[in-house]
DRENVEX-557266 format. One record per residue: x, z, y of N, C-alpha, C in turn; residue in one letter. Coordinates in steps of 0.2 Angstrom, whole numbers, plus 2048, in hexadecimal, padded with zeros to 3 digits. Example, Ala and Ser with C-alpha at 12.3 -4.5 7.8 and 13.67 -1.06 7.14 Angstrom:
REM residues 2
8428277E483E8277EA8428277F0A8408237F58448247FB840827800S
***
This chain:
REM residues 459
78E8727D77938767D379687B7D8X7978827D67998877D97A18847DCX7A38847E27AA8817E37AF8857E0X7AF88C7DE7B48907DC7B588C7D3X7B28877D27B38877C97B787F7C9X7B98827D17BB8767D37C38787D3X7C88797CD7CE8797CF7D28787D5X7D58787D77DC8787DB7DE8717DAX7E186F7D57E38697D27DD8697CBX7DB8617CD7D685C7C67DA85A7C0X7DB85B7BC7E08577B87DD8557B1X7DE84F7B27DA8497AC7DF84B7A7X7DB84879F7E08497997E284279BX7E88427957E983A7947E5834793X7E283878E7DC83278D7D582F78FX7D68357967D183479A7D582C7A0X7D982C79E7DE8267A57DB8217A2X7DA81D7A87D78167A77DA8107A2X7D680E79E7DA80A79A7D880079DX7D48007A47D67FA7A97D67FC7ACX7DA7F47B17D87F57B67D27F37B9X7CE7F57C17CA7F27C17CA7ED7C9X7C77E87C67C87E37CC7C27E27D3X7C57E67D67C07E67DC7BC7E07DEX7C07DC7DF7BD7D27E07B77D07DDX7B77D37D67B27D27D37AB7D27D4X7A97D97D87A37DB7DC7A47D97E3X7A67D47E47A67D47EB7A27CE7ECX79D7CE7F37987C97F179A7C27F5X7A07C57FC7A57C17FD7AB7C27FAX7AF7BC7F97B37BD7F67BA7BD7FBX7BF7BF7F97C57BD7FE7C67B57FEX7CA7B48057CB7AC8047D17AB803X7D17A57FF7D77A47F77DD7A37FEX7E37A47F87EB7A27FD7EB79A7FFX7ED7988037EE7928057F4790802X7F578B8037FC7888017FE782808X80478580B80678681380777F813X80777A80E80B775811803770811X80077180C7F876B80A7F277080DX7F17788107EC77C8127EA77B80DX7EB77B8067E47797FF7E57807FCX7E17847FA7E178B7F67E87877F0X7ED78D7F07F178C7E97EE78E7E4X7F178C7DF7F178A7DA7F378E7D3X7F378F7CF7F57947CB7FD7907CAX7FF7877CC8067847CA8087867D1X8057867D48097887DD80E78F7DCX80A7957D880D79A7DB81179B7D6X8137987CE8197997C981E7987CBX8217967D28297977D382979D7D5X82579F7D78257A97DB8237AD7D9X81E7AC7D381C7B17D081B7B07C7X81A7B97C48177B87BC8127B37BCX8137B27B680D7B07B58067B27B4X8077B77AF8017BB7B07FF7BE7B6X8027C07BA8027C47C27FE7BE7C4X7FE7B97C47FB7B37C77F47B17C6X7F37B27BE7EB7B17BC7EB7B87BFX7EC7BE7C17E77C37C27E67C27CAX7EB7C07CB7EC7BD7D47E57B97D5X7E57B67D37DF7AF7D27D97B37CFX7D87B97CE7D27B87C97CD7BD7CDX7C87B97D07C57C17D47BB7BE7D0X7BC7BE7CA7B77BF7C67B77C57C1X7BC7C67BF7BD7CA7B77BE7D07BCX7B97D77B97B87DB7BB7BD7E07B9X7BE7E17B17C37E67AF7C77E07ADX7CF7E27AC7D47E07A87D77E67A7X7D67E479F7DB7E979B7E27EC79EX7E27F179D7EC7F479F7F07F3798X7F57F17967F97F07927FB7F778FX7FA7F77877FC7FF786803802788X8087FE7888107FD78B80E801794X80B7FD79880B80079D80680879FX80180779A80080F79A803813796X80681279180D81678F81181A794X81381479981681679F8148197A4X80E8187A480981D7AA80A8237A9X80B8257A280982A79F80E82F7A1X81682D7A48198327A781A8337ACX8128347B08108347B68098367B8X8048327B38008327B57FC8367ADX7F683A7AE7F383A7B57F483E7BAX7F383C7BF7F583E7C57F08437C9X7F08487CC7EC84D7CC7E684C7D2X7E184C7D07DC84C7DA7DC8567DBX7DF8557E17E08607E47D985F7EAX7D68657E77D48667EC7D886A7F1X7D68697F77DC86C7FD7D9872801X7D88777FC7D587D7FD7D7881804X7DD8828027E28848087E288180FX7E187A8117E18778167DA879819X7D48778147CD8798167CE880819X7D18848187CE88A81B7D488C821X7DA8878227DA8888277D888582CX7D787F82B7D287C8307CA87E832X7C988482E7C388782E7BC88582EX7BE87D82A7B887982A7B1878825X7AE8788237A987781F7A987181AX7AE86D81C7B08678177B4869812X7B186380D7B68678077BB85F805X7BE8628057C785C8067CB85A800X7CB8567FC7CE8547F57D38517F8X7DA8517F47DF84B7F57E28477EEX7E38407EE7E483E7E77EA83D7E7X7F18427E57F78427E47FC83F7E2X7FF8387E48028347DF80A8357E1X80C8397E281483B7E481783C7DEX81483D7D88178417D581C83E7CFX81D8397D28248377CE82B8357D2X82E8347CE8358327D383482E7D8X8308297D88328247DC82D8267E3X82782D7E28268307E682182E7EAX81E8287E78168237E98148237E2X80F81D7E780881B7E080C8157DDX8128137E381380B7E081480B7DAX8168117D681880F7CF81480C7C8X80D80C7CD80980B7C98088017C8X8087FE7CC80C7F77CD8117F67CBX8187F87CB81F7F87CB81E7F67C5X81C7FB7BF81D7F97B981A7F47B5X8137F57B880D7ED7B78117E67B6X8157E67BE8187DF7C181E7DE7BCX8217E47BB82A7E37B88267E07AFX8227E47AC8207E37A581E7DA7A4X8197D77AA8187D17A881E7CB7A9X8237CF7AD82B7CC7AE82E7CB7A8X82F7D07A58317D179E82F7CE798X8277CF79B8267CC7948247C4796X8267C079C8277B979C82E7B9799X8317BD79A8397BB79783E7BA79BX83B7BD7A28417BB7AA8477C17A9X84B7C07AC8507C27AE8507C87B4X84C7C77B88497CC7BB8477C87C4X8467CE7C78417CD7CC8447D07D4X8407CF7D88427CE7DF83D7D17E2X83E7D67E78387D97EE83B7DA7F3X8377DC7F88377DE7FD8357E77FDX8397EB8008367F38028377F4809X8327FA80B8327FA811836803812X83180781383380D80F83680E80AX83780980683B80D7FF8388107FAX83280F7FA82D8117F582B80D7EFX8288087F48298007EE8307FF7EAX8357FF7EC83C7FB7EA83F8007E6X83D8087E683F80C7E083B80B7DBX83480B7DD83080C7D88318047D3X8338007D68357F97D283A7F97CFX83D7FF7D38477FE7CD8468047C7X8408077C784080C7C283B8087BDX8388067BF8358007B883A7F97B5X83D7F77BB8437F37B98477F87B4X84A7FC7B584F7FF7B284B8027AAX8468057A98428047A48407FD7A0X8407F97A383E7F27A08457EF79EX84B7F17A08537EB7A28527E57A7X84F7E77AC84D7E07B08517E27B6X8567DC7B68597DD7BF8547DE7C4X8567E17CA8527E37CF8547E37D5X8547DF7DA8567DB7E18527DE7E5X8557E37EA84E7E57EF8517E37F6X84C7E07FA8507DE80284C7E5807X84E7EB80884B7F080C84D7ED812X8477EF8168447ED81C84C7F2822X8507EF8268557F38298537F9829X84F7FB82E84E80083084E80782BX84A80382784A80A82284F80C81CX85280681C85A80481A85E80981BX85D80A82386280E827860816829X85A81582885681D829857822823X85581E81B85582181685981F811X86082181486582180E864821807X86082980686082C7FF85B8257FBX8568247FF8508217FB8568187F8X85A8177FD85F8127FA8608147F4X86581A7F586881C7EF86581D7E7X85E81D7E78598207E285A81A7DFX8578147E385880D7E185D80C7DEX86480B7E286980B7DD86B80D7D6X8688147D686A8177D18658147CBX8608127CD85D80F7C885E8077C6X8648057C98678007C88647F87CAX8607FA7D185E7F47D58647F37DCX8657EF7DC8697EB7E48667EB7EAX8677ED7ED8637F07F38657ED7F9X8647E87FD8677E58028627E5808X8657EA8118627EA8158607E3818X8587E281A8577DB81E8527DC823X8557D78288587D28258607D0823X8637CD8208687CD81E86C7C481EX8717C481F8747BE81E8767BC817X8727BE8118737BD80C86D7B6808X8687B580F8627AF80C8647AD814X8607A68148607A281985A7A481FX8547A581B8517AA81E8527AE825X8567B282185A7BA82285E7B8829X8617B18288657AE82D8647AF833X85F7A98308597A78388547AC83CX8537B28368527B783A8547BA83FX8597BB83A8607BF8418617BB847X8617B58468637AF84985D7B1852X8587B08508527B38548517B7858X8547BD8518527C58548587C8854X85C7C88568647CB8548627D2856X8647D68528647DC85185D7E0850X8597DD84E8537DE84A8527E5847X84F7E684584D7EE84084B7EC839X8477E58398447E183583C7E4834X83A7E18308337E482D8327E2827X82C7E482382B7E181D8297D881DX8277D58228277CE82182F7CB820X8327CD82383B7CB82583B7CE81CX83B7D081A83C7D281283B7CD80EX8337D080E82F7CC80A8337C480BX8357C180E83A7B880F83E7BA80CX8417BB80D8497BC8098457C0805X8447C28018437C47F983E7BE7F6X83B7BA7F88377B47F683E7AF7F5X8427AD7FA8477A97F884C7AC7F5X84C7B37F38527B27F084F7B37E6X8467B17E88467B07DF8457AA7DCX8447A57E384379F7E084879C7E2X84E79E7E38547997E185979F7DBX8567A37D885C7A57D28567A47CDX85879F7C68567A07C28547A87BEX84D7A57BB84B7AB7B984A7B27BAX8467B07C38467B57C783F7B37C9X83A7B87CA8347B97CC8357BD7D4X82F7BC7D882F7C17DD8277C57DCX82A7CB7DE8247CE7DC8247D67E4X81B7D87E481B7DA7EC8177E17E8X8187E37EF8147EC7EB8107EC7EFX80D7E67F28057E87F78047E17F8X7FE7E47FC7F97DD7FE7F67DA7FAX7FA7D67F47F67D47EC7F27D67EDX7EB7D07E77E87D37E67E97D77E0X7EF7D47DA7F27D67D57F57DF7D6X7F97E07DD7F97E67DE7F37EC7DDX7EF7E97E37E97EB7E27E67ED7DCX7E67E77D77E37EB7D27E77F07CEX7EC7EF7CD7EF7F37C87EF7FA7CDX7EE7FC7D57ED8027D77E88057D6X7E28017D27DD8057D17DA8097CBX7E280B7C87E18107C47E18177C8X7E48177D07E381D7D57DB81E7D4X7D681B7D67D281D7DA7CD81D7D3X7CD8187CD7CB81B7C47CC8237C5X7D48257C57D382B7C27D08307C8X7CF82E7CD7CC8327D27C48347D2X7C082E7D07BC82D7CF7B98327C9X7BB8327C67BD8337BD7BB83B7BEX7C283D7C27C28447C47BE8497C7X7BA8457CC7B78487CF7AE8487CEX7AE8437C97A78417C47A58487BFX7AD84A7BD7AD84E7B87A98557BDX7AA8587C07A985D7C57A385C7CAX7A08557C979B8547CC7998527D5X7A28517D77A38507DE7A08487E1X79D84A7E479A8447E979F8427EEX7A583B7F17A783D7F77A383C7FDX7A383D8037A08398087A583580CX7AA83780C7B18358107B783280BX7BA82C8087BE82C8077C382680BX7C882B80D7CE8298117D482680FX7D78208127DE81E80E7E281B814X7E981C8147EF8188167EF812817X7F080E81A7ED8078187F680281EX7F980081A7FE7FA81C7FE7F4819X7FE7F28147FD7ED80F7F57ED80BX7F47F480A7EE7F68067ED7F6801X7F57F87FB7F57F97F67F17FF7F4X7F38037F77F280F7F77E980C7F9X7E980A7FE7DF8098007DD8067FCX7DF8007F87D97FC7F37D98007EEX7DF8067EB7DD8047E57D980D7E4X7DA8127E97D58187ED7D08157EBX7CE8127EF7C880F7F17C380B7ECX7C68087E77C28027E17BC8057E0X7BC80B7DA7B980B7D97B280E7DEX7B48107E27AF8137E87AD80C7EBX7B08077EC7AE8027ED7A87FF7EAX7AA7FF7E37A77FC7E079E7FD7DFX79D8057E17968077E07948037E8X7988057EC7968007F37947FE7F4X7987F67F17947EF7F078E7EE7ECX78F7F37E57877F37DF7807F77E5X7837F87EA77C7FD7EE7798037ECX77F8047E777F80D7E47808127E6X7868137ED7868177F178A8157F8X78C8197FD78D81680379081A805X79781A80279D81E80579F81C80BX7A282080F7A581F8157AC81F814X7AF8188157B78178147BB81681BX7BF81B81A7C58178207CB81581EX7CC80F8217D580E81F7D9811828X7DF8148267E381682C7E881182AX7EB80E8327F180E8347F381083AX7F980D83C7FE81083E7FC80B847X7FD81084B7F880D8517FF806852X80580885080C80485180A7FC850X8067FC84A8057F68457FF7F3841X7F87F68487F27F58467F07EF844X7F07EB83D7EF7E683D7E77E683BX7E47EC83A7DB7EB8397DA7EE83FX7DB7F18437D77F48497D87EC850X7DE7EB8507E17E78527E27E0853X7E27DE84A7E57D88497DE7D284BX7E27CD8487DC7C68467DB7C5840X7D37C283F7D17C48377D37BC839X7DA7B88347DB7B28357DF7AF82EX7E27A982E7E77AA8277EF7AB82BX7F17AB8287F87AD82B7FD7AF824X8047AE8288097AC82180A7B581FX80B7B781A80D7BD8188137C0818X8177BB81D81E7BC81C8217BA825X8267BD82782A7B982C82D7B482BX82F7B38258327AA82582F7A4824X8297A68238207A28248257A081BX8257A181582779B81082179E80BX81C7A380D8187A68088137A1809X80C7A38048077A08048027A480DX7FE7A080C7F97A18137F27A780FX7F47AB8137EE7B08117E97B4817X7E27B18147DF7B38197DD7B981BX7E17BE8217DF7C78227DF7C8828X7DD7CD82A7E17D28317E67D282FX7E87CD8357F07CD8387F27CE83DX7F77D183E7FB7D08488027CA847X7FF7C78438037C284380A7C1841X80B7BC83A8127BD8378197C083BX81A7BA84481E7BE84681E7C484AX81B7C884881C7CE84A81E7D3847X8237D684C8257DA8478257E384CX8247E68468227ED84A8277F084CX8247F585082C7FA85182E7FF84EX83580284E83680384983180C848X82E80B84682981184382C81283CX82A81983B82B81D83682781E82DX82281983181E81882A821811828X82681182582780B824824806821X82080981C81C807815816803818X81580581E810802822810800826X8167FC82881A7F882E8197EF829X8127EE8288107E582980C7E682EX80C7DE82D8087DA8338017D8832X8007D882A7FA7D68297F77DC822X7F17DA8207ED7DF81C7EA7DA816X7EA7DD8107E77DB8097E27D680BX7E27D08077DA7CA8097D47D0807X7D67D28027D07D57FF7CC7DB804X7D27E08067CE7E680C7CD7E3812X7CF7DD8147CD7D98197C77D6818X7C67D38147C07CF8127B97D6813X7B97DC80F7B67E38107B57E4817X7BD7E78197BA7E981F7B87E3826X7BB7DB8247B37D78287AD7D7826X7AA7D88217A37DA81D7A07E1821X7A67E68247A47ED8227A37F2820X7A57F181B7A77F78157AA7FC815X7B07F981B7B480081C7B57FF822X7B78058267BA80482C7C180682CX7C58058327CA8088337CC80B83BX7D281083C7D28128417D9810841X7E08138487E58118457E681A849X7ED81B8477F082284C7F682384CX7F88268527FE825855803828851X80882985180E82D84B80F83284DX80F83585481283D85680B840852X80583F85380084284F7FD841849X80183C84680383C84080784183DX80E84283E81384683E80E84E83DX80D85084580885684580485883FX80185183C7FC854836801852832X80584E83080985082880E856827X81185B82F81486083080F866830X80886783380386D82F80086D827X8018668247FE86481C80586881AX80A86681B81286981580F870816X80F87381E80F87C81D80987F81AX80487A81A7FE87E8177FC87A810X7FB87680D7FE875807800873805X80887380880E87580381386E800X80F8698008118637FE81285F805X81C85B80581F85980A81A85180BX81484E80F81484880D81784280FX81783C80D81983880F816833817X81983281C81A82F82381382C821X81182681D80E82381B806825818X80582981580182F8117FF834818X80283481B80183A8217FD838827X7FB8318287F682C8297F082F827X7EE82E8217E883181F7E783A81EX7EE83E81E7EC8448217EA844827X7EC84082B7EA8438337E2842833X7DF83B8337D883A8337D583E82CX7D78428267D28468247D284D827X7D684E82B7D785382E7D1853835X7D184E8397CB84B83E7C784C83BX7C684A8347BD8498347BB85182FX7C085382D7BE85B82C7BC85F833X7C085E8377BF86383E7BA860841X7B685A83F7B28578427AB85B840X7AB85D8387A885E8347A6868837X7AC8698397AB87283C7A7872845X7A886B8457A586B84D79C869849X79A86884579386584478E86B83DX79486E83979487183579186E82EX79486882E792864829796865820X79386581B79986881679A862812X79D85C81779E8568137A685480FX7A585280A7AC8518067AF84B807X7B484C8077BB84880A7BE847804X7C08428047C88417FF7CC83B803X7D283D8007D783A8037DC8397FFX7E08328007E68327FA7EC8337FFX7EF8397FB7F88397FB7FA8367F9X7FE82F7FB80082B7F880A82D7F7X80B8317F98128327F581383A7FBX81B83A7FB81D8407FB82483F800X82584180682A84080C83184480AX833844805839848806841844808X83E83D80784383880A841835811X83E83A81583C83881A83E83C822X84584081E844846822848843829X84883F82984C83A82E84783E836X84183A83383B83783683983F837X83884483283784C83383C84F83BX84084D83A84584F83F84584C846X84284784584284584A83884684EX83584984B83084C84E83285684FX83485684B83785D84D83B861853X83D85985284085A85A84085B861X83985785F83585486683884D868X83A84A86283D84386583983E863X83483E85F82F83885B82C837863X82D83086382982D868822828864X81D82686781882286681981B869X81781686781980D86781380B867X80D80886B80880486A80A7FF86DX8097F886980A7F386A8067F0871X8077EB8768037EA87B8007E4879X7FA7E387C7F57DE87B7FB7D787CX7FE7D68818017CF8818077D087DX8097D587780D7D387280B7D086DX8057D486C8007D28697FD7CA867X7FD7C686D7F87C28707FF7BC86DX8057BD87080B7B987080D7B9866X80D7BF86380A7BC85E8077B9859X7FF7BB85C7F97B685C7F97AF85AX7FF7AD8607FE7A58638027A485FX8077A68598097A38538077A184DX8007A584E7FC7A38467FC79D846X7FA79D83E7FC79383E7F579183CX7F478C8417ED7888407E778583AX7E378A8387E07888317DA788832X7D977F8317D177E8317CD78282DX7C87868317C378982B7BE78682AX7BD7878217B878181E7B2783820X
***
């Protein structure tokens, strides 16, 4: 198809938006390996995990046979002030970069809470509701997940308990105050408010914290208040799937128009933004119907694929989670204080782990001042501020276009924007300055700990 007939912006009708979710697990010929349960090493149970989670969150948690599940017409009602979300071509950028590649981006910024998260948030709070709890507990790192939880809570009436990671606590004021306003509690951690939080500090006195310091103190603080769930906006498999209405409508979109990708690129910290890009591209992968080339980017700070151990390890620093097998750097580790906050864990989804051990995808990782560089030429050329996190996968589709002008290759790219930086102007400023420094962890940080993971006989 003539490129001139390919819009700017694709945009679905409404009732072209997906009406399941689809479950990646399902076609997988390895499957991920189940949660353990820390105290007996025995895969948990659907009774194991009822003190921390929905219930229904839990059968999807467990189910990596059922291909589609249905979306609730309640939650696509809710989609619908949002979604669909646009796939842009990135006409403007192509032709500065003078490449032969043609560049799509699938934009999920475009609501208030200014990520994809929102497409989870309201998933998680709905099955909250409709068990009958009182409400719910998270962890946020950036502030993307904890808004996007308190704007579904606050649509649902479900209380909303968020423990933000210090650092970005302290970096991004405003992104607090959204939270607030939407009527969620927002306590920096770690915090002397769980016992966890304590013995954190107790440790690490004066910490920055990370997402695992979180994620414990928002676990403890849902299984000691009655009628309180905790609930995570990554790594799940349940997150996952409920993300894969991104990469539906992307698919969807560029079917219509007849685009083939060769390149699809994602952010990858948890590996919510990456699994749920990615599904359905996945999915012909595994069928051996075609043979995408997928990268996950992270942050060179906190390479847990390029880097880590493919082992089981706790998903949290207060070790009180289930055991999950992924690339890890290790529960206690904790990153520096980097700017992508969203992408500051230690470990990676069972499921894009299990892939990318098979090889399905790769990953690279990259430094933040060259990150920065490519999220500061993407705002002036087209136009849109992106988020620290999202700028990841700018910079690597930016490599492999100019790769494309050195070979004269005219291969197509997509990549997801997964939100929008305007609460990040901390972190803008301080690259503008000239003051963003770069952090790569050392091999004997690394190594130290390594020598934490907890001992799991493999069967």
């Amino acid at each position: 198809m003539n490129e001139q007939t390919i819009p700017y912006k694709i945009y679905l009708e409404e009732d072209e938006m997906p009406k399941y979710w689809y479950n990646l697990r399902a076609d997988m010929k390895n499957k991920p390996a189940p949660l353990l349960n820390p105290a007996t090493l025995k895969p948990m149970t659907f009774e194991d995990l009822q003190p921390v989670f929905c219930d229904e969150l839990i059968e999807q948690e467990l189910d990596d046979t059922t291909p589609y599940i249905e979306i609730p017409k309640e939650i696509r009602d809710f989609y619908k002030m949002y979604r669909p979300a646009p796939l842009v071509r990135a006409y403007n950028l192509e032709r500065k970069l003078g490449t032969p590649a043609k560049i799509y981006y699938k934009f999920e910024g475009n609501n208030t809470s200014g990520s994809h998260k929102l497409n989870s948030a309201i998933a998680q709070a709905y099955y909250a509701k409709k068990q009958g709890l009182k409400g719910v507990t998270t962890e946020t790192g950036a502030g993307q997940w904890g808004t996007a939880l308190s704007m579904a809570c606050a649509y649902l009436g479900l209380d909303c308990q968020v423990y933000m990671v210090k650092v970005s606590y302290e970096q991004k004021p405003f992104r607090r105050e959204v939270m607030r306003t939407y009527g969620a509690n927002v306590t920096p951690s770690p915090s002397m408010t769980t016992e966890i939080g304590k013995e954190i500090l107790r440790k690490h006195p004066g910490t920055t914290g990370s997402l695992g310091c979180a994620i414990s103190e928002a676990v403890e603080a849902a299984t000691k208040q009655e009628g309180y769930r905790y609930v995570l906006g990554s790594v799940l498999n349940q997150v996952l799937l409920h993300q894969s209405v991104i990469g539906l409508e992307t698919k969807t979109a560029l079917d219509k128009y007849g685009i083939e990708p060769d390149i699809i690129i994602g952010c990858a910290g948890g590996g919510s933004n990456l699994g749920g890009l990615i599904a359905p591209f996945m999915r012909e992968k595994l069928r051996g119907k075609k043979d995408y080339r997928i990268i996950a980017v992270e942050p060179a700070s906190c390479p847990s694929f390029t880097r880590g151990k493919y082992a089981y390890d706790f998903c949290d620093t207060g070790m009180v989670t289930p055991l999950q097998k992924m690339y890890t750097l290790g529960s206690s580790f904790i990153p520096s204080a980097n700017h992508a906050g969203g992408l500051r864990y230690h470990g990676m989804s069972s499921t894009l782990s299990q892939l990318y051990h098979d090889g399905y995808l790769e990953a690279v990782s990259v430094e933040q001042t060259s990150v920065f560089e490519a999220a500061k030429f993407f705002a002036q050329v087209e136009g849109t501020l992106p988020a620290p996190e999202s700028s990841h996968a700018i910079r690597v589709a930016i490599d492999e276009a100019l790769k494309c002008k050195e070979t004269g290759e005219e291969k197509t790219i997509v990549f997801g924007l997964t939100g929008t930086g305007y609460f990040d102007m901390v972190a803008y400023e301080k690259f503008n300055n000239g003051e963003m420094s770069d952090y790569i962890p050392t091999d004997e940080e690394l190594e130290a700990s390594f020598a934490q993971l907890p001992v799991v006989p493999e069967a």
